[in-house]
N, C-alpha and C positions, 0 to 999 in steps of 0.2 A: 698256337694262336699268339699274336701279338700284339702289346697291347701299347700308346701312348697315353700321356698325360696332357691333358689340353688345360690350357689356361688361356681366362677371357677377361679384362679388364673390360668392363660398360660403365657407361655413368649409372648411376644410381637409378634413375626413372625409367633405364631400361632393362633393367634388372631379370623382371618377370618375363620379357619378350623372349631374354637368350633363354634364361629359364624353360621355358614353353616348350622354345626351337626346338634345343636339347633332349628336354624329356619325348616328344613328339617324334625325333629321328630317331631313341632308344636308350638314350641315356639314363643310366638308372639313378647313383648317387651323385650327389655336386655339395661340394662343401665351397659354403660363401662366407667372406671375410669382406669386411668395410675397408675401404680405404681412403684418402684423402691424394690426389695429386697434385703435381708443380710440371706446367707447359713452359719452353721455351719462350713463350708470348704471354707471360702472364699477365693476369689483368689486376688492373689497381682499384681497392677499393679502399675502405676509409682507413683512415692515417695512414695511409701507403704500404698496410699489411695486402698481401697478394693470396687471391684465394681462387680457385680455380673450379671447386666443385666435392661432390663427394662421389666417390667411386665405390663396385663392387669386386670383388675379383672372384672369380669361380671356377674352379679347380675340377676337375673328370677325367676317372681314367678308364680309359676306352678301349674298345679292339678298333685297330691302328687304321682299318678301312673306314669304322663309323665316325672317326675322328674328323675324316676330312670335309668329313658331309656336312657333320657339326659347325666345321671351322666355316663353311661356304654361308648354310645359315643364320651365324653369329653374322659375321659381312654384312650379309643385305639388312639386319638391324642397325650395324655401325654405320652403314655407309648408302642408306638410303639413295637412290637417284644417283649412284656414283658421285655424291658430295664428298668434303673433307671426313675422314671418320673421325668417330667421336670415343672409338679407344680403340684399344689391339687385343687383337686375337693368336694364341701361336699353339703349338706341340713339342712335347718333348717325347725320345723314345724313351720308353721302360725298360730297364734289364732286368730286373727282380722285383718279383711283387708276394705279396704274402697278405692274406686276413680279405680279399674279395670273397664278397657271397658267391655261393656258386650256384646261385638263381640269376645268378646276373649274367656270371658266364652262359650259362644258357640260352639267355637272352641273345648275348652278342653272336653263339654258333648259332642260336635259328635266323638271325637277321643275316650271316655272310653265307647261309644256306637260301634264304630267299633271295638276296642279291646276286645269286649265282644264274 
């Protein structure tokens, strides 16, 4: 089995949506860290300090077919109506992993046994 790393940068308020998506496609753990971004357009607010927003970023590591599904409906949150998105979505592969439950594994063989 193979597995990736997905990383999802959302603004903040939509935090719970990818959350959801995630858990809903099969995603078992997601560790969430806060962030703060800086866009190439950044917007000016008072004394010409530039603030952009506050971000989450959320971290899952997957079997490598659940990932994509994930990554598709993280998108339709970012990027409602095919607008501008409103942050990024990507994967990385895994070569070595170590300390996953293996309830989780489980999880991921009976979801690429139902997708079969």
């Amino acid at each position: 089995m193979k597995f990736s790393v997905l990383v999802a940068i959302v603004p903040e308020e939509s935090e719970q949506a990818a959350i959801d998506a995630a858990r809903d496609l099969g995603a078992g753990g997601i560790t969430l860290m806060s962030a703060r971004g800086i866009s190439n357009n950044a917007k000016k607010t008072f004394f010409g300090l530039s603030y952009d927003g506050s971000q989450s970023v959320l971290l899952m590591v997957l079997e490598k077919g659940l990932s994509l599904q994930v990554v598709k409906a993280i998108q339709k949150i970012l990027m409602p109506d095919n607008q501008d998105s409103n942050g990024l979505v990507f994967t990385l592969p895994l070569e070595h992993l170590a300390g996953i439950d293996t309830s989780q594994v489980e999880k991921f063989q009976q979801h690429l046994r139902e997708s079969l």
